[in-house]
Structures are given as structure tokens and as C-alpha cells.
C-alpha positions in Angstrom: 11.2 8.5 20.5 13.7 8.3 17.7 12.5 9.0 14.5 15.5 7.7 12.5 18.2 5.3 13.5 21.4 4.7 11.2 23.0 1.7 11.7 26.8 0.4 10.1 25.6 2.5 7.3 28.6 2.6 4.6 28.8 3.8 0.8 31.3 3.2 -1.5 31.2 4.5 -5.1 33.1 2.5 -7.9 34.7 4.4 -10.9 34.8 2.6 -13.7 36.3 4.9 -16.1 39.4 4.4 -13.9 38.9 0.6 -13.8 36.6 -0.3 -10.8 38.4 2.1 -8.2 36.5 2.2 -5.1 36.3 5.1 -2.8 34.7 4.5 0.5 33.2 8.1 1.0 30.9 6.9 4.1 32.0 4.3 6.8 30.4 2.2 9.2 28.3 5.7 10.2 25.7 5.2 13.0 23.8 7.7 15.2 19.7 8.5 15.9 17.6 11.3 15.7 15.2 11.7 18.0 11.5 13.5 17.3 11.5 17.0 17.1 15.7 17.1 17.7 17.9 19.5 15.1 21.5 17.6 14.6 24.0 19.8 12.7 26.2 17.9 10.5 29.8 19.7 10.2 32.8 18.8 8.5 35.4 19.6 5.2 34.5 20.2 1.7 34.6 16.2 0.4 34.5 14.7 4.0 30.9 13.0 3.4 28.3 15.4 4.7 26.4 15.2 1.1 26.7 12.0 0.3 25.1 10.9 4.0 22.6 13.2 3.1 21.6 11.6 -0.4 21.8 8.1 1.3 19.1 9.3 4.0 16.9 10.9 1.1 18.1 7.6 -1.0 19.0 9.4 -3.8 21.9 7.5 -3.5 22.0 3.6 -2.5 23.7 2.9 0.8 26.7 0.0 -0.2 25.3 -1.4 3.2 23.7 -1.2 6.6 20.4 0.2 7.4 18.5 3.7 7.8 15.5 3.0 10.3 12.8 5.6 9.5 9.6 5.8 12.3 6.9 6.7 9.7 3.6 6.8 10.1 2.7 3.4 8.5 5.8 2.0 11.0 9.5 1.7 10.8 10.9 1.4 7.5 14.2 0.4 6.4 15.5 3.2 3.8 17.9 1.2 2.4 15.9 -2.1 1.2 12.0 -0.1 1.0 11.4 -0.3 -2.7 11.0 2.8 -4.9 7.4 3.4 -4.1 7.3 3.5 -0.4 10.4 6.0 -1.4 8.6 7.9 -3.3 6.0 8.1 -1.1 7.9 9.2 2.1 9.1 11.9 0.2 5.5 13.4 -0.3 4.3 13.3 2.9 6.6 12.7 5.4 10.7 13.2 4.1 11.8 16.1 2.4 15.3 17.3 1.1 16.5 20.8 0.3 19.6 20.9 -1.9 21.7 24.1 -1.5 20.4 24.6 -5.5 17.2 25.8 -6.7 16.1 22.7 -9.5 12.1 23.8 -10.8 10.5 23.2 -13.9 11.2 26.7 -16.1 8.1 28.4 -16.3 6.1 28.0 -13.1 5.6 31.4 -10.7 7.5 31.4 -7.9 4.3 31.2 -5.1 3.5 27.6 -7.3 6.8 26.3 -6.9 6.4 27.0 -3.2 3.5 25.0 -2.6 4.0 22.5 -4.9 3.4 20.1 -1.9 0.7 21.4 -1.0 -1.1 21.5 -4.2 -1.4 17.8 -4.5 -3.4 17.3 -1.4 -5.1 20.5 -0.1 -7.1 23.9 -1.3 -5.1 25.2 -4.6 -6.3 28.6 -2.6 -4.9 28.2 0.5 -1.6 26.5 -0.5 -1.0 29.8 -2.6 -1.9 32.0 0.4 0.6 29.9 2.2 2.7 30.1 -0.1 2.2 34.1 -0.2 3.0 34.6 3.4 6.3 32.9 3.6 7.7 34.2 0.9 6.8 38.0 2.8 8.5 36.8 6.0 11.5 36.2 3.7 11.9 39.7 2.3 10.9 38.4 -1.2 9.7 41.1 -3.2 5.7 41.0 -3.9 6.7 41.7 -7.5 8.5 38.2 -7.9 5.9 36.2 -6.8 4.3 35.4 -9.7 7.7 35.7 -11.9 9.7 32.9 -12.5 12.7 31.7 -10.5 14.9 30.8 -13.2 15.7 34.1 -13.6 16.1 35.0 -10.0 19.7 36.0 -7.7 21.3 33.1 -6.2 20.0 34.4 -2.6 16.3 35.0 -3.9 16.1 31.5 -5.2 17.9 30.2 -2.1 14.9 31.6 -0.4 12.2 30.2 -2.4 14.0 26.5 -2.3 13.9 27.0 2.0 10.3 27.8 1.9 9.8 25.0 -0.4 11.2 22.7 1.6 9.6 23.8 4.8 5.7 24.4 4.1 4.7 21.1 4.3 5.9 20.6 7.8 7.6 17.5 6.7 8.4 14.8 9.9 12.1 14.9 9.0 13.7 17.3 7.0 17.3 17.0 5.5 19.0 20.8 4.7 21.9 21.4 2.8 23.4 25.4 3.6 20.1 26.8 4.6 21.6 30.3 5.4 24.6 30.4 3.0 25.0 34.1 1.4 22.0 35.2 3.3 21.8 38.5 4.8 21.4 38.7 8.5 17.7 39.6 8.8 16.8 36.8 5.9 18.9 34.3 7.9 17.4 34.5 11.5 14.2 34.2 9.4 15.1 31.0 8.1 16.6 29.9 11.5 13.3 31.6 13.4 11.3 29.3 10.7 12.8 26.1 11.2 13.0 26.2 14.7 8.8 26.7 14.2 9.0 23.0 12.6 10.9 21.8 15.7 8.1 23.0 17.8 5.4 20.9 15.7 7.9 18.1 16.0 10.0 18.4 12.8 13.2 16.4 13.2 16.3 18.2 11.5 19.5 17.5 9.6 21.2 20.1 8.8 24.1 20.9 7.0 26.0 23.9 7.6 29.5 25.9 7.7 28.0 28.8 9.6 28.5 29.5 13.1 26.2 31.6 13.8 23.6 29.3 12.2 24.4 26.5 14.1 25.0 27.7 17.4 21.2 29.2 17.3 19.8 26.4 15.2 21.3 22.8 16.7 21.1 21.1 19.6 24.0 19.0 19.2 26.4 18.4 16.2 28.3 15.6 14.5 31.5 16.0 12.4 32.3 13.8 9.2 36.0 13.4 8.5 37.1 10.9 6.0 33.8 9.4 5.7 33.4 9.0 9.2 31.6 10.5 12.1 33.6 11.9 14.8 31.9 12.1 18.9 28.7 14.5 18.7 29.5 17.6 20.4 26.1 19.2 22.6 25.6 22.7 22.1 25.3 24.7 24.9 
């Protein structure tokens, strides 16, 4: 079953302080995902990949077209759902990891974690959680209850994946999950998301690495110009 289904999907951005110029970053795009399926989504610095990404999350307003979404309530159009139903996608069923690390200063890292989980379940629990996965990423037990504002670029990379993934959202949208990784911390990641693909977790991914998504993807599809070239199957 597909879970998502993009349809004639376009977004243009108008810049006004250059008197209404329009650039067309996404056009006509249209492909599906189906349950449990992990798409990598290639391309150049500029050619889209981020923007696609911030339509699917709707942080940013698709121009036009439609963004079919197989909830749990029953298929939702992304682009015309009001802010609510948005909203609540995003806690329970939709989640997006940026390649940055944005948290509220002066909350531990383990919190920030499972911040998700902490709304609904055992405050307990969620820590413990919380506790293991930042272990299976190499993060030291002395950060955990330190804040991430003050962390490396790689440690808070770390902490934003496991963020992202401890809900075992339906569909998750990644921007650069492995970027500046070392080796062992990046099959972790890889070994972790392909756990979600197993409990049915459908995947977006954006990514530059090879290695990454030759052992992550089942198929890819490359954004040039704003539009989507033929998916390629990985072997």
C-alpha cells in the first residue's frame, strides 16, 4: 500500500525585494512511497531536494498539486489539511529531521530525545529509551544529562537522529543522516533506520553519501532543476 502519493506537486517562491521574481524551485514532481519502502533523494546543492522535503513536512506551502498521506484517520491531502490536522500528523505519525540540531537551550540531552515520547507515555520509560539509544550511538554517559547547545557538530547530529527516530514515526523525512559521522556511528544510524523499515516506517532520505545509500535505499530519485529525474533501483 502506498503511504504517500505526490501528485503535479510544484513550488514557486516570489522575491519581492527583487520585484515579484519568481523561481520555480519544484516542478510538476510526482512519485509514491509505498509502506515500509526507503527512497533516497539525490541531486546538486540547490536542485530542490530541501525544499520537496519542507513541502512534504509543510513547512513550506506547495504553489500547487497535492501530497496524499495514508494516515491513520484516512488519506489526507498535505497541501489543503488545515494547520491542525498538520500539527497533529507531526506528533504522531510524520516526523522531519533537519541536518541541524534546533532545542530549546537548557534541556538535558536524554529529554530532548524523548521529547515525543514524553507527551503520551511513562516520563520513566521514555528516558530509559531515550538512555539506550543514545549508548548504541557512542554518546558519552557523561553528556546525557548536559546540554546540547554546547555539544560537537557530530554529537548533536546524533542526538537530532535519535530524536527523530524514537517514536517510530509512519513516515519519516531525513535530511544527511550520516554526514561527518564516523564509520561505526554511521552503520549505527543506518542499522537503526533500517529497524523502523522493519516495523513499517516509510523513509525519505536525503543524502550525498554512497555508502549510505547504497546500504540504506531501495531505490533513488534524482532532483535536477526542480525536477525529478527516472528512479534508479538499487541493487
Amino acid at each position: 500500500m502506498n503511504i504517500l502519493e505526490i501528485n503535479n506537486l510544484s513550488k514557486v517562491f516570489r522575491l519581492h525585494i527583487l520585484h515579484g521574481k519568481k523561481i520555480e524551485a519544484l516542478k510538476n514532481i510526482q512519485f509514491s512511497v509505498q509502506e515500509g519502502e526507503i527512497i533516497g533523494l539525490t541531486g546538486k546543492s540547490g536542485s530542490g531536494k530541501s525544499s520537496l522535503m519542507k513541502c512534504l513536512y509543510r513547512t513550506y506551502l506547495a504553489s500547487s498539486g497535492e501530497i496524499l498521506f495514508s494516515s491513520r484517520a484516512g488519506k489526507i491531502d498535505l497541501v489543503r489539511a488545515d494547520d491542525h490536522a498538520i500539527i497533529a500528523l507531526r506528533k504522531t505519525e510524520i516526523t522531519y529531521c533537519s541536518q541541524f540540531l534546533s532545542v530549546i537551550p537548557r534541556v538535558t540531552a536524554v529529554d530532548v530525545v524523548c521529547e515525543s515520547l514524553l507527551r503520551t507515555g511513562n516520563k520513566e520509560e521514555a528516558r530509559a529509551k531515550a538512555r539506550g539509544m543514545l549508548e548504541m550511538l557512542g554518546l558519552p554517559t557523561e553528556l546525557w544529562d548536559a546540554f546540547p547547545v554546547t555539544f560537537s557538530g557530530g554529537e548533536q547530529q546524533r542526538i537530532n537522529v535519535a530524536r527523530a527516530i524514537i517514536g517510530d514515526p509512519r513516515l519519516l523525512l531525513i535530511d544527511e543522516p550520516t554526514a561527518s559521522l564516523d564509520q561505526k556511528t554511521k552503520d549505527t544510524v543506518i542499522d537503526m533506520i533500517l529497524e523502523l523499515k522493519k516495523k513499517g516506517t516509510s523513509v525519505i532520505c536525503i543524502s550525498h553519501d554512497e555508502y549510505t545509500l547504497e546500504r540504506l535505499t531501495d531505490r533513488r530519485l534524482d532532483l535536477r532543476f526542480g525536477e525529478l529525474t527516472e528512479a534508479a533501483m538499487v541493487s
